[in-house]
Short mmCIF file of the C-alpha atoms (twelve columns), coordinates in Angstrom:
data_MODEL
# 
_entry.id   MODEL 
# 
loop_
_atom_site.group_PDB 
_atom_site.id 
_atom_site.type_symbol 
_atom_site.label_atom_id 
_atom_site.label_alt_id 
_atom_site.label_comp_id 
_atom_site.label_asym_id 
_atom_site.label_seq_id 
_atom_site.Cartn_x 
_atom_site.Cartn_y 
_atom_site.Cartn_z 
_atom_site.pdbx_PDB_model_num 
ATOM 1   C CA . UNK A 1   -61.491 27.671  33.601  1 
ATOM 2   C CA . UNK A 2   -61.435 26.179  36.794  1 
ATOM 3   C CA . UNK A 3   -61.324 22.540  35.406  1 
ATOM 4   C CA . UNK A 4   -58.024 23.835  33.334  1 
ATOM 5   C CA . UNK A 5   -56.529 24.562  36.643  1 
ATOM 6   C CA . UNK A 6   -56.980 21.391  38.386  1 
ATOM 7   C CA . UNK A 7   -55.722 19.386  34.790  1 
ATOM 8   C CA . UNK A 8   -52.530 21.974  35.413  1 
ATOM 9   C CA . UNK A 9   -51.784 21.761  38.857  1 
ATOM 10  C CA . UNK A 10  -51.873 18.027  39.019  1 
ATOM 11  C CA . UNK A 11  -49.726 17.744  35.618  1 
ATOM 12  C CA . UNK A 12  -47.363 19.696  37.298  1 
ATOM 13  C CA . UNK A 13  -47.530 17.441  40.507  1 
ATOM 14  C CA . UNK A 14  -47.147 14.302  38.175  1 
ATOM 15  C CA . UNK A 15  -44.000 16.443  36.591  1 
ATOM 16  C CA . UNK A 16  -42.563 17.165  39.854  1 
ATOM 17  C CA . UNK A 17  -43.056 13.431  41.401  1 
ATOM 18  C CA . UNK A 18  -40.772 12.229  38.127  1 
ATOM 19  C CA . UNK A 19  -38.222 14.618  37.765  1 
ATOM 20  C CA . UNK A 20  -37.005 15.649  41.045  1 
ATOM 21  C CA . UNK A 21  -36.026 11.822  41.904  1 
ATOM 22  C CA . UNK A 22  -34.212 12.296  38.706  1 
ATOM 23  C CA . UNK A 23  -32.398 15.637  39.790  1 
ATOM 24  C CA . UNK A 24  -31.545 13.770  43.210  1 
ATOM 25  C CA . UNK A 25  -29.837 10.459  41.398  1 
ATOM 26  C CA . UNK A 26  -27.511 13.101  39.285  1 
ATOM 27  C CA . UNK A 27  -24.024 12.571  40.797  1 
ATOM 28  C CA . UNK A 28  -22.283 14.902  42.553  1 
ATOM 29  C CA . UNK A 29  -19.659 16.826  40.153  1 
ATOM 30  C CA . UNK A 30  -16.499 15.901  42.016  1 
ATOM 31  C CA . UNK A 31  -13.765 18.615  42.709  1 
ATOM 32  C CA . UNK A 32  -10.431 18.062  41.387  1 
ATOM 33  C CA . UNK A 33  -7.705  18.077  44.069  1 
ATOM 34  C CA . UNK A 34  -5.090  18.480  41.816  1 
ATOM 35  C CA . UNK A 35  -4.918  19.717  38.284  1 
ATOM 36  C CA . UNK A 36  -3.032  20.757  35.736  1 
ATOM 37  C CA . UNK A 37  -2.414  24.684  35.075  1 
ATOM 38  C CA . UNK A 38  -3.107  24.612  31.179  1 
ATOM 39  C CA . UNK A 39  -6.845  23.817  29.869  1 
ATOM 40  C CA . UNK A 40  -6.179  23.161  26.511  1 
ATOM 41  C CA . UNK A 41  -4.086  20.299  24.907  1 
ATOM 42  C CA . UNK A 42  -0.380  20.015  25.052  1 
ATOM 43  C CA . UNK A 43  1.581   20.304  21.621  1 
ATOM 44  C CA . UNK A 44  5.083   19.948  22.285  1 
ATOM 45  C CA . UNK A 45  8.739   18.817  20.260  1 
ATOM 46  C CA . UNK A 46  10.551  15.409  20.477  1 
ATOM 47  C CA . UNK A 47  13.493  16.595  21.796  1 
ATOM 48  C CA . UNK A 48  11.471  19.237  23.678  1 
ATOM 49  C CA . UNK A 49  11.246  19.472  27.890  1 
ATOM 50  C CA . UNK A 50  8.223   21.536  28.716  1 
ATOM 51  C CA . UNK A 51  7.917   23.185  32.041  1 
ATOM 52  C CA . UNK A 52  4.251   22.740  33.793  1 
ATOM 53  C CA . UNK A 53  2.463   23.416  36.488  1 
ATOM 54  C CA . UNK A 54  0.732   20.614  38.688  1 
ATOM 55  C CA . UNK A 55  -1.676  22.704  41.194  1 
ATOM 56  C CA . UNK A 56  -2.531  20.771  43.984  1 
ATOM 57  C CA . UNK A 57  -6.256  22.598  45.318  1 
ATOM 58  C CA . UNK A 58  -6.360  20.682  48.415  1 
ATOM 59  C CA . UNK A 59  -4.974  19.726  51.667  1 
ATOM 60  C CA . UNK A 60  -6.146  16.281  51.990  1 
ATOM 61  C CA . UNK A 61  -4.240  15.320  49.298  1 
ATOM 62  C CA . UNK A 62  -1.818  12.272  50.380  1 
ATOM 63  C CA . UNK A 63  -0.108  12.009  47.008  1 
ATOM 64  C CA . UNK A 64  0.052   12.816  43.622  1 
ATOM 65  C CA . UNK A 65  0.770   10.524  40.381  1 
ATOM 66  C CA . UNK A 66  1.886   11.621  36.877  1 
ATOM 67  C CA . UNK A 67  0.783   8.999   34.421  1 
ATOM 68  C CA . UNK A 68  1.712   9.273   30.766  1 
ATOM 69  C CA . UNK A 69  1.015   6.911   27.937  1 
ATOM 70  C CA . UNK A 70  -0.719  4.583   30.402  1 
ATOM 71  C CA . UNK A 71  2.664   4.719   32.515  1 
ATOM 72  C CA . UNK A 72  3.933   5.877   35.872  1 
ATOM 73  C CA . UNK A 73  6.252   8.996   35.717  1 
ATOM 74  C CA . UNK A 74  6.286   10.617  38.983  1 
ATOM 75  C CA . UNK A 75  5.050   10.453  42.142  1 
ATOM 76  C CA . UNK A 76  4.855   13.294  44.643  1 
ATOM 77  C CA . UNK A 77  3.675   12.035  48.483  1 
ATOM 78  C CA . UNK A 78  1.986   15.228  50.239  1 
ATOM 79  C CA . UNK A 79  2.230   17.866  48.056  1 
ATOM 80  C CA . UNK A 80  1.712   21.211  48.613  1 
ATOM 81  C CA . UNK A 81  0.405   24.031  46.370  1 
ATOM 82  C CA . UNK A 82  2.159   24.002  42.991  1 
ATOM 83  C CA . UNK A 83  4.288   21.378  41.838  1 
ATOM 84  C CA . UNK A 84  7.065   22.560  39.179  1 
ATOM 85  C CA . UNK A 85  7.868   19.907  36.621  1 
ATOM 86  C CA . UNK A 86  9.941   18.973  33.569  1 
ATOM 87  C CA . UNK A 87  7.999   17.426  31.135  1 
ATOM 88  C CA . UNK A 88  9.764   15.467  28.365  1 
ATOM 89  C CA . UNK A 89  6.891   14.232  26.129  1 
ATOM 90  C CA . UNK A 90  9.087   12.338  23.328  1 
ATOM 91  C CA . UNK A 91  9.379   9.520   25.742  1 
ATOM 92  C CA . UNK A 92  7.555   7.676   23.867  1 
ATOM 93  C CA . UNK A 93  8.018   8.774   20.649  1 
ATOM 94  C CA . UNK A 94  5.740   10.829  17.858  1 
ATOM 95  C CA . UNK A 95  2.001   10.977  18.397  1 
ATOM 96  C CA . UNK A 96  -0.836  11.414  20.388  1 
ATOM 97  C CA . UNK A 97  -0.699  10.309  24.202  1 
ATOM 98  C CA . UNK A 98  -2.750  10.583  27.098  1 
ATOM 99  C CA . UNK A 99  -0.905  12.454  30.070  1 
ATOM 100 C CA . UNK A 100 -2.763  11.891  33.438  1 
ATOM 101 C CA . UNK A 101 -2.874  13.438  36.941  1 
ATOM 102 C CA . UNK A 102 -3.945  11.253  39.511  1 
ATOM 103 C CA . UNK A 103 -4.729  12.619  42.689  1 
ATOM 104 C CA . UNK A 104 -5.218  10.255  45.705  1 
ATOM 105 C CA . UNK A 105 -6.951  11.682  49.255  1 
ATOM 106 C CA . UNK A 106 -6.305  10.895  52.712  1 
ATOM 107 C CA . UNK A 107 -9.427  8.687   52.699  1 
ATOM 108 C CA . UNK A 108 -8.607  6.833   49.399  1 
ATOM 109 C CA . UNK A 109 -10.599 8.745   47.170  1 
ATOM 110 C CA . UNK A 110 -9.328  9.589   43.717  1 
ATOM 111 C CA . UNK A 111 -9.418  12.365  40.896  1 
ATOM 112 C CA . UNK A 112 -7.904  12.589  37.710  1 
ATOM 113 C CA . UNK A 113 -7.059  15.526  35.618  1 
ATOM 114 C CA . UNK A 114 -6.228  14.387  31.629  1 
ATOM 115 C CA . UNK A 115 -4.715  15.700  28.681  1 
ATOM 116 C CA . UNK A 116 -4.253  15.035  25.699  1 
ATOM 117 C CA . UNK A 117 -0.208  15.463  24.267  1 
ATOM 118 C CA . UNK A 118 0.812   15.614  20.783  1 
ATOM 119 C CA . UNK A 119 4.580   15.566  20.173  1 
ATOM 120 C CA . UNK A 120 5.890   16.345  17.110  1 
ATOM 121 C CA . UNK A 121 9.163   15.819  15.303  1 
ATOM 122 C CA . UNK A 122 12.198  17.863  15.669  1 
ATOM 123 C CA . UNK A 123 13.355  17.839  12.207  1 
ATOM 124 C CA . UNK A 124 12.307  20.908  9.417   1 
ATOM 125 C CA . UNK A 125 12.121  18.205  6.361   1 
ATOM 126 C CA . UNK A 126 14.346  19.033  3.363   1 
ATOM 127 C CA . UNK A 127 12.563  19.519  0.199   1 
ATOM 128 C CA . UNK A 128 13.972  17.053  -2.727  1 
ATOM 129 C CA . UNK A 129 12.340  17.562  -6.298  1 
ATOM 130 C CA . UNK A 130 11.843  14.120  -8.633  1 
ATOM 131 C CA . UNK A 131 13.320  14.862  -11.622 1 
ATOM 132 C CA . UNK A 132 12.689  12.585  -14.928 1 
ATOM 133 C CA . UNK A 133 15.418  11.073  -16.495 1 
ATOM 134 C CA . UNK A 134 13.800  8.170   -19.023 1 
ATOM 135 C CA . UNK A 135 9.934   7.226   -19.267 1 
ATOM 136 C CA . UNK A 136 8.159   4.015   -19.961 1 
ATOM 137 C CA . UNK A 137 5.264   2.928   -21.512 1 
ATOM 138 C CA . UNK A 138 2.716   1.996   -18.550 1 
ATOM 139 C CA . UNK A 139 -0.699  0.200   -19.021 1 
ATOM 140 C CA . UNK A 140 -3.667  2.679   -18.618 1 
ATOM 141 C CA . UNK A 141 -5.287  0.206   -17.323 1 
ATOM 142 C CA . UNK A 142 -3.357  -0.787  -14.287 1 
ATOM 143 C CA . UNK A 143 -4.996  1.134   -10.976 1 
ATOM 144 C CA . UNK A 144 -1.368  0.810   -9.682  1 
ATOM 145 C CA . UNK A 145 -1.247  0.283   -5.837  1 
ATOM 146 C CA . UNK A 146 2.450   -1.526  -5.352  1 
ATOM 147 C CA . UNK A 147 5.367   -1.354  -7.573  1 
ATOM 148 C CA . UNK A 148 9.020   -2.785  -6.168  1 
ATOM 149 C CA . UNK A 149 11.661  -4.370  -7.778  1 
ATOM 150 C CA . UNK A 150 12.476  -8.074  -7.060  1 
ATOM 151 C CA . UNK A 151 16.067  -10.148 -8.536  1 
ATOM 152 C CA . UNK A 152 15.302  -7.590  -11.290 1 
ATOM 153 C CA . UNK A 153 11.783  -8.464  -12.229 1 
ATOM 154 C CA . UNK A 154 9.520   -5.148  -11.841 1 
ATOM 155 C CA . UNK A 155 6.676   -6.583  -9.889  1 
ATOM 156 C CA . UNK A 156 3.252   -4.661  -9.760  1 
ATOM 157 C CA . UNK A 157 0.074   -4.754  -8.001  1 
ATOM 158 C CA . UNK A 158 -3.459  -2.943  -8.960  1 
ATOM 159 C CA . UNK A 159 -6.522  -2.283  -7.265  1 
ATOM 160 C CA . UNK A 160 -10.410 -2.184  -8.190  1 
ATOM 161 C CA . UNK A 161 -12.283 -4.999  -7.681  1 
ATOM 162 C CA . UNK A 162 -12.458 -7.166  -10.700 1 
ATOM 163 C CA . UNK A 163 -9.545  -6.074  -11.937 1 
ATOM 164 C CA . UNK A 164 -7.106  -6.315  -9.152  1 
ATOM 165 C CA . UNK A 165 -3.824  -8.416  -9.885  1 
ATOM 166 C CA . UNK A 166 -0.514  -9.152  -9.013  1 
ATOM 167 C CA . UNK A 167 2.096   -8.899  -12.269 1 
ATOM 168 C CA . UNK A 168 5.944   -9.456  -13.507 1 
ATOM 169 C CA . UNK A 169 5.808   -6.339  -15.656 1 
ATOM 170 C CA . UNK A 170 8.348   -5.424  -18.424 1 
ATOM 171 C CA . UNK A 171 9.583   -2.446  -18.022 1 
ATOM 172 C CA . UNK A 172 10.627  -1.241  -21.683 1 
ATOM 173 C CA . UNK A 173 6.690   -2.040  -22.855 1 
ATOM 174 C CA . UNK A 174 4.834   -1.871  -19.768 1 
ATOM 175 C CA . UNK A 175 3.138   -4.855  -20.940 1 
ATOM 176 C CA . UNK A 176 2.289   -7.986  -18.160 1 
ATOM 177 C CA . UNK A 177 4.588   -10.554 -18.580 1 
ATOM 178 C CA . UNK A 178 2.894   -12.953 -16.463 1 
ATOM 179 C CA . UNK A 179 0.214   -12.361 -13.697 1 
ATOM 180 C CA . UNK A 180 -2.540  -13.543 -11.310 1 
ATOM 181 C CA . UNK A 181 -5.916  -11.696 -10.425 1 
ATOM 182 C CA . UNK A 182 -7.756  -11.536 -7.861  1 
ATOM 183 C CA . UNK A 183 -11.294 -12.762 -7.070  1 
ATOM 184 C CA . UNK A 184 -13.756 -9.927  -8.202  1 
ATOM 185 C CA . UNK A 185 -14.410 -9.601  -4.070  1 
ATOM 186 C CA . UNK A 186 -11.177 -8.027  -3.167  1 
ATOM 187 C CA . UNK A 187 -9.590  -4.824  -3.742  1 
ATOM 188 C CA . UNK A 188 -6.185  -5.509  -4.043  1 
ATOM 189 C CA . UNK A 189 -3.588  -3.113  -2.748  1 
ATOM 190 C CA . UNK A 190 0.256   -2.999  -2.109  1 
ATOM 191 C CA . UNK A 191 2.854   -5.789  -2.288  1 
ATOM 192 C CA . UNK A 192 6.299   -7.056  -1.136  1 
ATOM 193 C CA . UNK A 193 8.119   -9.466  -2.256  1 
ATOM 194 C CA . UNK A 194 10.004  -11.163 0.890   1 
ATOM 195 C CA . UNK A 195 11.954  -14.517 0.414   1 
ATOM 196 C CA . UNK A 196 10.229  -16.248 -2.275  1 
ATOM 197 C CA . UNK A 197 6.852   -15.025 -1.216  1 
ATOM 198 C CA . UNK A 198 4.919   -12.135 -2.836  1 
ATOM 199 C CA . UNK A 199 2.370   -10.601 -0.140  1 
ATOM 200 C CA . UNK A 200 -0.367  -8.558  -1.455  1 
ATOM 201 C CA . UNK A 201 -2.816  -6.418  1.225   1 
ATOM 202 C CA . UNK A 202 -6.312  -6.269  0.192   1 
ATOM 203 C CA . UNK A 203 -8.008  -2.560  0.762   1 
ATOM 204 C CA . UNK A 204 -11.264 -3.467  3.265   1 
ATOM 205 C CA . UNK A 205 -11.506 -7.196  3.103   1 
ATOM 206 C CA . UNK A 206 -8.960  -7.551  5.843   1 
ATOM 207 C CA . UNK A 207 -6.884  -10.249 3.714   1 
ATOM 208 C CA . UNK A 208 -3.203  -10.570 3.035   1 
ATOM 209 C CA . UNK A 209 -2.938  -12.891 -0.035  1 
ATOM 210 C CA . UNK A 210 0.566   -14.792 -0.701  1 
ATOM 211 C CA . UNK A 211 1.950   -15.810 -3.753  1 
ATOM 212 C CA . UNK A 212 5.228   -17.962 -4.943  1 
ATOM 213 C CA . UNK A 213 6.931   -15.093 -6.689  1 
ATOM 214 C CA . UNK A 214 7.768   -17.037 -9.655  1 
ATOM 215 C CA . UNK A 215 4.568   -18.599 -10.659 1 
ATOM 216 C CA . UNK A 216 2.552   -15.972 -9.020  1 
ATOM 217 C CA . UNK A 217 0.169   -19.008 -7.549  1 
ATOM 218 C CA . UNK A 218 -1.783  -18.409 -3.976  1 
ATOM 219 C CA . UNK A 219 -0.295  -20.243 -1.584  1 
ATOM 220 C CA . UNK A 220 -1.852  -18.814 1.414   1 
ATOM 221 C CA . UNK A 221 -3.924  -15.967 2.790   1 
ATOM 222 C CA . UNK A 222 -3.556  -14.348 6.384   1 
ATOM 223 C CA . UNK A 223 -5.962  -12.043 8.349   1 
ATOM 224 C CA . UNK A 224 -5.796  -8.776  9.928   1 
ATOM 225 C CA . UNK A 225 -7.617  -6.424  11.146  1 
ATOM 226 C CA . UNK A 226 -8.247  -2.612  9.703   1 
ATOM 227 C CA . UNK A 227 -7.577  -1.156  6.053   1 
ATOM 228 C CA . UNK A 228 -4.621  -2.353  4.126   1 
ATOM 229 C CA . UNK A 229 -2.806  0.341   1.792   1 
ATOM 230 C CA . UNK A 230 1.012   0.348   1.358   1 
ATOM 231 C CA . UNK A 231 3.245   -2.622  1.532   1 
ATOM 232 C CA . UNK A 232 7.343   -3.038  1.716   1 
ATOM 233 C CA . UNK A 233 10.102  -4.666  4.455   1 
ATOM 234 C CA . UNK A 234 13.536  -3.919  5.421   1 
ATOM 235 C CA . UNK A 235 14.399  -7.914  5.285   1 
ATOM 236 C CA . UNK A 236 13.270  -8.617  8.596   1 
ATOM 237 C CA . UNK A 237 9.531   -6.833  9.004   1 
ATOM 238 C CA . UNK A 238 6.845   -6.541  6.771   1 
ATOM 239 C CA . UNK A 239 5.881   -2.589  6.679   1 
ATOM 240 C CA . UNK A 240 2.240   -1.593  6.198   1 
ATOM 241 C CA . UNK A 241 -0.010  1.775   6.078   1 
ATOM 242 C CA . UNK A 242 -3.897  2.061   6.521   1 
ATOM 243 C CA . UNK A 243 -4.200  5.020   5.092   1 
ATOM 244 C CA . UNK A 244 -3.616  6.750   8.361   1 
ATOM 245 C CA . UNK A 245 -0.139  8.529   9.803   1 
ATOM 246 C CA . UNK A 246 0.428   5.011   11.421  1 
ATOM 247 C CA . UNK A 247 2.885   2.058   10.241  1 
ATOM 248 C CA . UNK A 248 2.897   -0.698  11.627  1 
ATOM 249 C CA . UNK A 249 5.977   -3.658  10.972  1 
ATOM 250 C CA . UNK A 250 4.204   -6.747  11.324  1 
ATOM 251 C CA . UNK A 251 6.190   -10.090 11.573  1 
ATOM 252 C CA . UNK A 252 6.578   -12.004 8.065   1 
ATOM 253 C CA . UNK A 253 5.149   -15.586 9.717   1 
ATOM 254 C CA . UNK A 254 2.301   -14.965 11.769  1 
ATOM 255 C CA . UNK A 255 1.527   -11.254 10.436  1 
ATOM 256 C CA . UNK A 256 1.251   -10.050 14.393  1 
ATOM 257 C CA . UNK A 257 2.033   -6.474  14.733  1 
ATOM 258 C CA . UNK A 258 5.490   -5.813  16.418  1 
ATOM 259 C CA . UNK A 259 5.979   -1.952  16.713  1 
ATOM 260 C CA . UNK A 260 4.099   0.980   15.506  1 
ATOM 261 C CA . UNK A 261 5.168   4.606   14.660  1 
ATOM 262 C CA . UNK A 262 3.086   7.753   13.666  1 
ATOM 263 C CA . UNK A 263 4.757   9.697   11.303  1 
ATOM 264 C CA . UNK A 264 4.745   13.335  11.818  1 
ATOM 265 C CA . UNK A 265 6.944   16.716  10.378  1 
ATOM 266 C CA . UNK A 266 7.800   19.644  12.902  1 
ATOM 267 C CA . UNK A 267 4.231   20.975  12.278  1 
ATOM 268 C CA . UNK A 268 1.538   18.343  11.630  1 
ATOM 269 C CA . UNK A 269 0.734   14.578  10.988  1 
ATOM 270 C CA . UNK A 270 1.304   13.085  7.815   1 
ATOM 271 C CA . UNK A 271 -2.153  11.056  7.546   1 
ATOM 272 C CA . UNK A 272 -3.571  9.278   4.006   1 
ATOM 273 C CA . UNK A 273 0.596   7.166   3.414   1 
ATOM 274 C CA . UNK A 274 -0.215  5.152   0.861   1 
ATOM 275 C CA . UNK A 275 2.457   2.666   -1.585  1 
ATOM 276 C CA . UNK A 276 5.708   2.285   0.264   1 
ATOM 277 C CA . UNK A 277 9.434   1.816   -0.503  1 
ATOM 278 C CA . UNK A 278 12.541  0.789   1.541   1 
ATOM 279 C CA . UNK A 279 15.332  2.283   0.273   1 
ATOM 280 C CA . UNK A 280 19.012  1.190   0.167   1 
ATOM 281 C CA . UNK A 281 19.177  4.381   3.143   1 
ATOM 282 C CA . UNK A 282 17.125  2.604   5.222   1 
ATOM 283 C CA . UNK A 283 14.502  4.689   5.595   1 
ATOM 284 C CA . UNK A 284 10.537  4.173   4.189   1 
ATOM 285 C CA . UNK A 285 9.683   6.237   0.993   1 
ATOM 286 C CA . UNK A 286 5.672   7.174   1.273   1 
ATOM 287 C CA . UNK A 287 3.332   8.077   -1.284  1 
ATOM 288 C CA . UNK A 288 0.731   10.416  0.324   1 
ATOM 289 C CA . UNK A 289 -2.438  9.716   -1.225  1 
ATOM 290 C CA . UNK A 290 -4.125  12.707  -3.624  1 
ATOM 291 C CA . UNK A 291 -0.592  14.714  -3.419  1 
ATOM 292 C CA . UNK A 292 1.844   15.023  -6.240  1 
ATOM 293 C CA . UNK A 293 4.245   14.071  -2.838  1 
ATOM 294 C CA . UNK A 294 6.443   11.129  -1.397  1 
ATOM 295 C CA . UNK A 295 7.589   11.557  2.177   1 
ATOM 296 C CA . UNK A 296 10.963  10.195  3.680   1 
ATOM 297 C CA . UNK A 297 10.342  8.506   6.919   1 
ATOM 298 C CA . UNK A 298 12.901  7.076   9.839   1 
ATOM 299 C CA . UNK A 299 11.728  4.072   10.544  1 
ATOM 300 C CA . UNK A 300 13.257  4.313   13.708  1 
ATOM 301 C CA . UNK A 301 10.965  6.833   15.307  1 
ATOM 302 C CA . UNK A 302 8.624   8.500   12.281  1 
ATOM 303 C CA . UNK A 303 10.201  11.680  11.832  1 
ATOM 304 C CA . UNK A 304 10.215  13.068  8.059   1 
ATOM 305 C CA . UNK A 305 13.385  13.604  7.085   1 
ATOM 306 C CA . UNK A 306 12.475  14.730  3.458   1 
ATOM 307 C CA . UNK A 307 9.664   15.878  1.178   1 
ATOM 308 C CA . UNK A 308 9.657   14.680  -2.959  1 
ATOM 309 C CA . UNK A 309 7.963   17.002  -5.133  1 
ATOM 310 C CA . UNK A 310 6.636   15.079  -8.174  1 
ATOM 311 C CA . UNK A 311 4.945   17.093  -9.853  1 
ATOM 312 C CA . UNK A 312 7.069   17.261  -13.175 1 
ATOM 313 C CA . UNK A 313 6.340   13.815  -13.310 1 
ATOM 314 C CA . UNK A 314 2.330   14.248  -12.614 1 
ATOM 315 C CA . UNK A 315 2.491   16.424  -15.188 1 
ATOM 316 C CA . UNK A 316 4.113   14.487  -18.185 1 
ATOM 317 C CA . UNK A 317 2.691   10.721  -17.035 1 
ATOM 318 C CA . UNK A 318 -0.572  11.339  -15.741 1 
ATOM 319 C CA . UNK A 319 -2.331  12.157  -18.729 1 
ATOM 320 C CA . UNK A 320 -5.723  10.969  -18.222 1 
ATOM 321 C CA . UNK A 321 -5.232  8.587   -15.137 1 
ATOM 322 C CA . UNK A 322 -5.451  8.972   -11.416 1 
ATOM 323 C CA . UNK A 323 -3.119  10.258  -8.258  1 
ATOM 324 C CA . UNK A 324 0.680   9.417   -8.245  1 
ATOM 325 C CA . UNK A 325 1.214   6.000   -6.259  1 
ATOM 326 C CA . UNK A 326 3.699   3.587   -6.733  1 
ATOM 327 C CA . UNK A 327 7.801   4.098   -6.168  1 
ATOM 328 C CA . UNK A 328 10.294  1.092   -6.202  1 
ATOM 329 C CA . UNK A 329 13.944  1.041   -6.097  1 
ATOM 330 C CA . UNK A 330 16.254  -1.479  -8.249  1 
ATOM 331 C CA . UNK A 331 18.879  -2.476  -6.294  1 
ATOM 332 C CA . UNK A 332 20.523  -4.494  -9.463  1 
ATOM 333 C CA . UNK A 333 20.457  -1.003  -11.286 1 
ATOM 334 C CA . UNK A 334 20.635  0.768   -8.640  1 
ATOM 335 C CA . UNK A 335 18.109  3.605   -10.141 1 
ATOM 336 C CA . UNK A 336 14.572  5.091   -8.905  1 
ATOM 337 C CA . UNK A 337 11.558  4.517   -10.394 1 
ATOM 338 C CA . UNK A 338 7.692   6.513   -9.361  1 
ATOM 339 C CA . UNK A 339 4.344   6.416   -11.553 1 
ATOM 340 C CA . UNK A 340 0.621   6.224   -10.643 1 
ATOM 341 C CA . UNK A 341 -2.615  5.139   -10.729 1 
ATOM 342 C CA . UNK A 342 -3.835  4.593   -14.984 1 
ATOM 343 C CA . UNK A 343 -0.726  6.174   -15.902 1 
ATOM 344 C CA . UNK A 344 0.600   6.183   -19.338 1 
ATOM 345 C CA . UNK A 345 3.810   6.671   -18.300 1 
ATOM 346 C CA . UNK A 346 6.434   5.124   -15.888 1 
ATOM 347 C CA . UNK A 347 9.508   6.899   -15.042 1 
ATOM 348 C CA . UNK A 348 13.088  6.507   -13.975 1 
ATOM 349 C CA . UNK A 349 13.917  9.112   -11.664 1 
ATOM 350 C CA . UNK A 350 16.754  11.502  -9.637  1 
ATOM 351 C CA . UNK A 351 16.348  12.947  -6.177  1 
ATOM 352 C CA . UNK A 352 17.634  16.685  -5.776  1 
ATOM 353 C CA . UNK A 353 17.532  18.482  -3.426  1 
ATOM 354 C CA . UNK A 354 15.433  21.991  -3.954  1 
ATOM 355 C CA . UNK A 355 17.351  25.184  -3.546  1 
ATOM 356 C CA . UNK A 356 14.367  27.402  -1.685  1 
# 
């Protein structure tokens, strides 16, 4: 019994030698001399000012700093006690930002009190319904992922790897008038067509393939970096999802990003945009990927200015094929057109407005 004792005690020696130098190289948790008065998140409006509280917990406190989105907003030298503020979060547009409080002491010393802000948009969308007016044959076979009128050729893209291509498709048989596929490596995914170039996103191979538009030949191929989904341009920008609530308008030579917006309603984010559309309004028409549902976006800023219900057409085209994905506009006819992925059917379409 006795020899269990001794083995005990000096275990517990041993256990003390290794984890009080442990306990002892813990840092210090460091009070914050200034925070802000709400614990959770911030969820505010774009054209929203919110009124907060900065409470300032110390007297050493020299000055305090308001950083938001990485930026300086405000600075405050010697506070005292609570500092009443304004808080206009659509600065910098829709999305998730990081809002900071930066407290600096008398002796240099630091803390920081962070947030995280989510601003939504300031628009309830309107609620338009697609509406059939004349349907076309469409190949079951084509996994549409980009669909956009060109000089009146319907051009079309499709995914799946070995049977991704880029097509001229007539529109009265559906059939492929001429068209180009895709090494069995790459999942192709939307197109535009911008000058005399066709570019065509690839889904995880991080590959923008481009084509002459008229003989559908690869000319070239850029990289990027991240999913590629949905593809259009207003003329000067190239306009591309991931899948995500972000689009990004990337320039047409060197494919660098130049601007990014998240695209959000009054109540949430609108994540999984897939095929895109620029419309003769000027704003981006977005399939959202497994809804029967196209969102209208301001390019400007990201706000969703509309809703499309299309289910009537899910319901007469879909037959046995996949989601709906793929909307174009004909600017020589001047009409809509939406189908989707193995459809049997391709429609032209109206946009009214629901009365609910």
């Amino acid at each position: 019994m006795k020899k269990y004792l001794i083995i005990g005690l000096i275990l517990a020696v041993i256990g003390a030698m290794v984890i009080v130098p442990l306990l002892k190289e813990q840092p210090e948790e460091i009070e914050l001399a200034a925070t802000f008065d709400f614990q959770d998140n911030l969820a505010t409006r774009w054209d929203e000012a919110v009124k907060i509280n900065l409470n300032v917990l110390s007297e050493d406190v020299a000055k305090v700093e308001l950083f938001y989105n990485d930026s300086l907003f405000q600075t405050w030298e010697k506070p005292k006690s609570t500092i009443n503020y304004l808080f206009k979060a659509g600065f910098y547009g829709l999305g998730t930002r990081v809002v900071k409080l930066v407290a600096t002491l008398n002796d240099g010393t630091t803390t920081v009190d962070e947030r995280m802000v989510r601003v939504l948009s300031d628009i309830d969308p309107e609620l338009w319904i697609a509406k059939p007016v004349t349907s076309y044959p469409h190949s079951v076979t084509n996994f549409t992922q980009g669909l956009e009128f060109n000089d009146g050729i319907l051009f079309e893209s499709t995914g799946q790897k070995g049977q991704s291509m880029v097509a001229h498709v007539d529109l009265a048989t559906g059939s492929s008038l001429k068209k180009m596929g895709l090494d069995a490596n790459y999942f192709g995914e939307g197109i535009t067509v911008f000058g005399d170039k066709v570019f065509q996103l690839t889904w995880q191979e991080q590959k923008c393939f481009i084509y002459n538009k008229n003989t559908l030949q690869i000319e070239d191929d850029i990289a990027y970096t991240g999913e590629g989904w949905g593809l259009c341009n207003d003329g000067k920008s190239l306009i591309m999802s991931n899948g995500t609530e972000r689009i990004v308008f990337r320039n047409p030579k060197t494919f660098e990003i130049e601007r990014t917006i998240e695209v959000y309603t009054n109540e949430d984010a609108v994540a999984n945009l897939n095929e895109l559309e620029y419309g003769p309004d000027g704003y981006i028409y977005a399939n959202v990927w497994m809804t029967n549902k196209v969102v209208v976006i301001d390019p400007m800023n990201g706000k969703v200015l509309a809703e499309i219900d299309a289910t009537d057409l899910v319901t007469q085209g879909r037959g046995n094929g996949d989601v709906l994905n793929g909307i174009a506009y004909n600017p020589a006819t001047k009409k809509w057109y939406m189908t989707g992925k193995n459809w049997m059917k391709l429609f032209e379409v109206n946009f009214s407005k629901s009365a609910v």
